[in-house]
VOKOL-561663 format. One record per residue: chain; residue number from 1; x, y, z of N, C-alpha, C in turn. Coordinates in Angstrom, 1 decimal, always signed. Example, Ala and Ser with C-alpha at 12.3 -4.5 7.8 and 13.67 -1.06 7.14 Angstrom:
# residues 2
chaine A, num 1, nX +13.2, nY -5.7, nZ +7.8, caX +12.3, caY -4.5, caZ +7.8, cX +13.2, cY -3.3, cZ +7.8
chaine A, num 2, nX +12.8, nY -2.2, nZ +7.1, caX +13.7, caY -1.1, caZ +7.1, cX +12.9, cY +0.0, cZ +7.9
This chain:
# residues 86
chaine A, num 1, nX +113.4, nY +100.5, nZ +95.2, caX +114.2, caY +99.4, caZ +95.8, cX +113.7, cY +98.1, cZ +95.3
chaine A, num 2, nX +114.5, nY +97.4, nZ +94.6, caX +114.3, caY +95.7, caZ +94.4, cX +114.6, cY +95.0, cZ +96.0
chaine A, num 3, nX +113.9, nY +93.9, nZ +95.6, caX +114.2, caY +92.9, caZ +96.7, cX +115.6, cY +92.5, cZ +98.0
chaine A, num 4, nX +116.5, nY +92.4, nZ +96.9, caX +118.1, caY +92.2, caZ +97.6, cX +118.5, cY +93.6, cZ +97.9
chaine A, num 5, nX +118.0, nY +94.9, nZ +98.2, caX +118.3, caY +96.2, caZ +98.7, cX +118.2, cY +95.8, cZ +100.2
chaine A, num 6, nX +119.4, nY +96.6, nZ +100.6, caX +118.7, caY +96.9, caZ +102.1, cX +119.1, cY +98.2, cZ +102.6
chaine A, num 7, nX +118.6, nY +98.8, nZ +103.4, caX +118.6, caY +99.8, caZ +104.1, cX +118.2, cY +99.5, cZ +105.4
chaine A, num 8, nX +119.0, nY +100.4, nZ +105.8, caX +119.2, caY +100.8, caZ +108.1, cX +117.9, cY +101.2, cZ +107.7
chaine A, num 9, nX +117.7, nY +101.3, nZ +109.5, caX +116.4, caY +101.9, caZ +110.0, cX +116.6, cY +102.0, cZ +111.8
chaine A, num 10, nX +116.6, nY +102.8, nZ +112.2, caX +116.5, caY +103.4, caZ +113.1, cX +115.2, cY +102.8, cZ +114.2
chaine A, num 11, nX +114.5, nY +101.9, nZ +115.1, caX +114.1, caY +101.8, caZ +115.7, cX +113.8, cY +103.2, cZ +116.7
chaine A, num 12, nX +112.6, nY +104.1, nZ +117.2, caX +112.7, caY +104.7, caZ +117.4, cX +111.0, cY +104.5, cZ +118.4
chaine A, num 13, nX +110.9, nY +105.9, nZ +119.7, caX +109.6, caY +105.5, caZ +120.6, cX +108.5, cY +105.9, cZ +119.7
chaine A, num 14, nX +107.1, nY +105.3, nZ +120.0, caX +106.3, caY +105.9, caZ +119.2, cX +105.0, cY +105.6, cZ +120.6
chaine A, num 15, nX +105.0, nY +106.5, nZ +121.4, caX +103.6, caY +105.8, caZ +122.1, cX +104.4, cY +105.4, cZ +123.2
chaine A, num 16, nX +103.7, nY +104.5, nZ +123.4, caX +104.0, caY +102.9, caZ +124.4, cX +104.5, cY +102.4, cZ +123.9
chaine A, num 17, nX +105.0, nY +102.2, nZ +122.3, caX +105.7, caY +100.8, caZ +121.4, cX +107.1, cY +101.7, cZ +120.8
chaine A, num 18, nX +107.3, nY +100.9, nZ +119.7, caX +108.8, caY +101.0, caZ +119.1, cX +108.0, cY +101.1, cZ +117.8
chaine A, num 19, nX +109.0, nY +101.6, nZ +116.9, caX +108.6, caY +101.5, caZ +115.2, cX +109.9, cY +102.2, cZ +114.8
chaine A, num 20, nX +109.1, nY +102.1, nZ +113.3, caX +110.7, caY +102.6, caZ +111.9, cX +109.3, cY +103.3, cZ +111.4
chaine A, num 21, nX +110.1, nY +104.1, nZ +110.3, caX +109.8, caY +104.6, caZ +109.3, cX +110.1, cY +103.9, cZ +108.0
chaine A, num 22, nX +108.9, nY +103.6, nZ +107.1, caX +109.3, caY +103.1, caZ +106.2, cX +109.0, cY +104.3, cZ +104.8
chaine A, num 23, nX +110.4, nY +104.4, nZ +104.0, caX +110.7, caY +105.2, caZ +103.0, cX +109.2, cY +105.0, cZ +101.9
chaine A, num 24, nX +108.9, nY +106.9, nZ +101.7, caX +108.0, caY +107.2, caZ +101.1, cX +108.3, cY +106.2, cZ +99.6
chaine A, num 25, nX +109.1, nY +105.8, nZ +98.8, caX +109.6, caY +105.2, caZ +97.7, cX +109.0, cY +104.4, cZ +97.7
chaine A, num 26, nX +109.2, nY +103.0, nZ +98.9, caX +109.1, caY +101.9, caZ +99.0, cX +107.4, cY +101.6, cZ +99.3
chaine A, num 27, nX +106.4, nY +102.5, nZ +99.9, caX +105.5, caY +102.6, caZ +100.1, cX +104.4, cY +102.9, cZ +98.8
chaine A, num 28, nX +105.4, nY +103.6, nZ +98.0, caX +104.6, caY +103.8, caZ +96.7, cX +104.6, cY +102.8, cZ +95.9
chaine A, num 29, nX +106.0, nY +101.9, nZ +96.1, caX +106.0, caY +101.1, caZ +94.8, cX +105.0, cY +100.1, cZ +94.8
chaine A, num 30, nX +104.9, nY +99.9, nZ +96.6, caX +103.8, caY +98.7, caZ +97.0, cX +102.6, cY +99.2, cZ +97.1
chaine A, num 31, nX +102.0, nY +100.2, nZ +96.7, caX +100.8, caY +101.0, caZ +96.9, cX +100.3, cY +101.3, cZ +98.1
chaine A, num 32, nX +101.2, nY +101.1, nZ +99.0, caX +100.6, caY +101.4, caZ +100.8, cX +100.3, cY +102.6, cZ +100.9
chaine A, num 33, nX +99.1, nY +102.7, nZ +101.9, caX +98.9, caY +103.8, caZ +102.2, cX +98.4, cY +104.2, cZ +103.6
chaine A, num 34, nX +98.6, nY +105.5, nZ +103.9, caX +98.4, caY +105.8, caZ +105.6, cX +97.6, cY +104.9, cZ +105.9
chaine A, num 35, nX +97.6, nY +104.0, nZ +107.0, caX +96.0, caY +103.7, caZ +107.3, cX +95.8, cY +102.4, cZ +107.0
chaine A, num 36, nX +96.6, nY +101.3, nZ +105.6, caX +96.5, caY +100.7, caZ +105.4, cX +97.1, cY +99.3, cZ +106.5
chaine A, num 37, nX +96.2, nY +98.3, nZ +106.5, caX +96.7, caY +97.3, caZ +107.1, cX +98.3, cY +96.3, cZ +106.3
chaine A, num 38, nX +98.5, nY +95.8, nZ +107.0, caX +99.7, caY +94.8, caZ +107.2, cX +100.2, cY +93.8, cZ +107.8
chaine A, num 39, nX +101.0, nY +92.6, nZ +107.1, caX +100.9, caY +91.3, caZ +107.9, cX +102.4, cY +91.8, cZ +108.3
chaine A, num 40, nX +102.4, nY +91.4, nZ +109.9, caX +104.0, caY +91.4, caZ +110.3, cX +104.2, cY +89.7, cZ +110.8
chaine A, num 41, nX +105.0, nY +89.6, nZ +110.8, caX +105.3, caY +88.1, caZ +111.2, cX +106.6, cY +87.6, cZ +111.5
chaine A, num 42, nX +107.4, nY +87.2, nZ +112.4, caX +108.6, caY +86.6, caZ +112.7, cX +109.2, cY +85.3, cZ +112.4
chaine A, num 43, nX +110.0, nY +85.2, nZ +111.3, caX +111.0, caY +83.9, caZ +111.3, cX +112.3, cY +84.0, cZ +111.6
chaine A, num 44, nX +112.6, nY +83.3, nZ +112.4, caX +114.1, caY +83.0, caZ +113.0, cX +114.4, cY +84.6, cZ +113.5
chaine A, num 45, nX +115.2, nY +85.4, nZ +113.0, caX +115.9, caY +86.5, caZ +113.3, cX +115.4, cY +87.9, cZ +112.2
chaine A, num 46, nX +114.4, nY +87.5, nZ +111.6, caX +113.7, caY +88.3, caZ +110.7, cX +112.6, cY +88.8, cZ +111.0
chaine A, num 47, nX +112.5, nY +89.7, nZ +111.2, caX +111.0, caY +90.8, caZ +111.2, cX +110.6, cY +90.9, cZ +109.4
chaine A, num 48, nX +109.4, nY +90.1, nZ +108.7, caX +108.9, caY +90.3, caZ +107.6, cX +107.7, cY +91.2, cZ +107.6
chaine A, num 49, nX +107.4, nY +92.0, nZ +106.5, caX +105.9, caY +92.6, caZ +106.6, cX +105.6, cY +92.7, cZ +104.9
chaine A, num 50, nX +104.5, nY +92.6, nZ +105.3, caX +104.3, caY +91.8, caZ +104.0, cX +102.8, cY +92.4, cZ +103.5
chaine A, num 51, nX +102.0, nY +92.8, nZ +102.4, caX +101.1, caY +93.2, caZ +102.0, cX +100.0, cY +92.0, cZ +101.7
chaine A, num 52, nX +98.7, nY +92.2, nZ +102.9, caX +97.9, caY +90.9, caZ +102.7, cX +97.5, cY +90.9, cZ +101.5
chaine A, num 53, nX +97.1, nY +89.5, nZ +100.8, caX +96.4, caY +89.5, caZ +99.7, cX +94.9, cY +89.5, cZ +99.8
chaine A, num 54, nX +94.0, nY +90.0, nZ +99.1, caX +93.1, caY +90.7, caZ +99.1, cX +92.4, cY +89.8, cZ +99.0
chaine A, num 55, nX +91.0, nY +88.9, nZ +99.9, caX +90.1, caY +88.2, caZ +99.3, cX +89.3, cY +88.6, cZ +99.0
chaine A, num 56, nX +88.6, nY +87.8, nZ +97.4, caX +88.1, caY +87.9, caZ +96.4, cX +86.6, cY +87.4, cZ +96.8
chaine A, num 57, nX +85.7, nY +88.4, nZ +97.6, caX +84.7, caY +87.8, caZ +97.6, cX +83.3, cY +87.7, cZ +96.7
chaine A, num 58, nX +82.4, nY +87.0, nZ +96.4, caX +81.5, caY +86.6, caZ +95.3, cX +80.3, cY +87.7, cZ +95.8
chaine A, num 59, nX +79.4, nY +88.2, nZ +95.1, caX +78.1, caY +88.9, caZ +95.5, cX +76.9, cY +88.1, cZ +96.2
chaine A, num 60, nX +77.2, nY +86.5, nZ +95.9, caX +76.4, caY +85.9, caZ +96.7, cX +76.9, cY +85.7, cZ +98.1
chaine A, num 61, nX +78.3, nY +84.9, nZ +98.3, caX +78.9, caY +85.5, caZ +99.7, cX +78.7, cY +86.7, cZ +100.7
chaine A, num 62, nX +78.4, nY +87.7, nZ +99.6, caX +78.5, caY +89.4, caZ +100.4, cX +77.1, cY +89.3, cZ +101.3
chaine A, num 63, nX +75.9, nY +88.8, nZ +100.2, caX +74.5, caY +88.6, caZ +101.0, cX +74.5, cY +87.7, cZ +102.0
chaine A, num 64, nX +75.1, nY +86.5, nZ +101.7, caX +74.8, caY +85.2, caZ +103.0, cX +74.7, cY +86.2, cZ +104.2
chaine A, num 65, nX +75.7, nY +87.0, nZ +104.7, caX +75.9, caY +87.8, caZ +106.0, cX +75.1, cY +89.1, cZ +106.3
chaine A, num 66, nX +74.3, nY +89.0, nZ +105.0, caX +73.3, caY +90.4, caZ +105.5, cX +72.0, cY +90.2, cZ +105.7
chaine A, num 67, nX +71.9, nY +90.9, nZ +107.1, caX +70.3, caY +90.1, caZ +107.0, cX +69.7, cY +91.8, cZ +107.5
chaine A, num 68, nX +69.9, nY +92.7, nZ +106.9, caX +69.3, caY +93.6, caZ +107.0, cX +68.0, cY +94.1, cZ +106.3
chaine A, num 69, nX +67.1, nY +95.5, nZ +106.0, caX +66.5, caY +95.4, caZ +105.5, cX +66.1, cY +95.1, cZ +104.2
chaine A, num 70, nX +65.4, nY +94.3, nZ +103.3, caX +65.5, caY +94.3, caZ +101.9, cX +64.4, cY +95.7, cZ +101.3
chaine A, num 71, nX +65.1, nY +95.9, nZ +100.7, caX +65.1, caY +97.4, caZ +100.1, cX +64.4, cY +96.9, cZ +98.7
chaine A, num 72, nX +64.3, nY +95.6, nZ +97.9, caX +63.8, caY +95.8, caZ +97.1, cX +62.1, cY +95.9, cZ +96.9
chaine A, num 73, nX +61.5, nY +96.4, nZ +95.6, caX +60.3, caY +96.6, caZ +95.2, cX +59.6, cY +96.3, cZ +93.9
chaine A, num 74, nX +58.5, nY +96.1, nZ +93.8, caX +58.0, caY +95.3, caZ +92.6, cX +57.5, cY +97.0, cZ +91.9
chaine A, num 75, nX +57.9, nY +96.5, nZ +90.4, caX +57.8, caY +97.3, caZ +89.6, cX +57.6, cY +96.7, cZ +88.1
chaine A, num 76, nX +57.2, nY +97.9, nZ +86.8, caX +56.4, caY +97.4, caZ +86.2, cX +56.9, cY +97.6, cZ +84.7
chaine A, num 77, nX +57.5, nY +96.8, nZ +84.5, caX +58.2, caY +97.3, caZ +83.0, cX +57.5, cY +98.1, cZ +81.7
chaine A, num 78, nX +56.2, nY +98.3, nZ +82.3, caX +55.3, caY +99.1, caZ +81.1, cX +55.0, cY +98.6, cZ +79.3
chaine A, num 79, nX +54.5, nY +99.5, nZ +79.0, caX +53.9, caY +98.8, caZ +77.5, cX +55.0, cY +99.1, cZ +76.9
chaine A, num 80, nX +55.8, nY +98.5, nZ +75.5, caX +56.6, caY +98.9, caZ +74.6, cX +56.2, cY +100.0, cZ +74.1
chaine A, num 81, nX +56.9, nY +101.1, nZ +73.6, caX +56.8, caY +102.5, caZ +73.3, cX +57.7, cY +102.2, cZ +72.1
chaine A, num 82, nX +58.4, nY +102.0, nZ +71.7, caX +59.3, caY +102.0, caZ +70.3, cX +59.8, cY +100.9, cZ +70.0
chaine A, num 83, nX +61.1, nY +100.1, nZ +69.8, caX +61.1, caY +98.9, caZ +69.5, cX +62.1, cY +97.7, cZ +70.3
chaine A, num 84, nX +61.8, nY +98.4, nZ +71.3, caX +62.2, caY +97.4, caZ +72.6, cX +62.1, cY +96.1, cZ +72.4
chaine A, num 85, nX +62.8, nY +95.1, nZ +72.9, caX +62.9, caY +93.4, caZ +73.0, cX +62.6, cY +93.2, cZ +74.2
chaine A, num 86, nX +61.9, nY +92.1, nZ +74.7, caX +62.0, caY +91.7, caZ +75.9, cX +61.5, cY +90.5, cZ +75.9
């Protein structure tokens, strides 16, 4: 399905809430998958949902927030044995 497609959908109970089914096609083309999150959001008379974009975080960012144990250890690069650079 390109963009200007549309297809019905059936509102149906699920739970305590309401939902649709969205076609296995349309889920592949966008890579969704069970389980996966989603932005829903309302303009005017439109229900949009839309695939969040992914932020790109740096390896020094990942550490700022970990203050767990540090795991590292001092170790000893040993004598050259063949014709190593260092």
């Amino acid at each position: 399905m390109e963009g200007d497609d549309i297809m019905e959908a059936r509102i149906q109970k699920w739970g305590n809430s309401d939902g649709i089914r969205i076609p296995s096609n349309i889920l592949k083309s966008l890579n969704i998958k069970t389980n996966d999150i989603l932005n829903i959001e309302q303009k005017d008379d439109k229900i949009i949902i839309s695939v969040p974009k992914k932020k790109k975080i740096s390896l020094e960012d990942r550490f700022k927030e970990y203050h767990g144990k540090n795991l590292a250890k001092e170790f000893s690069w040993d004598e050259n044995i063949g014709r190593e650079i260092w």
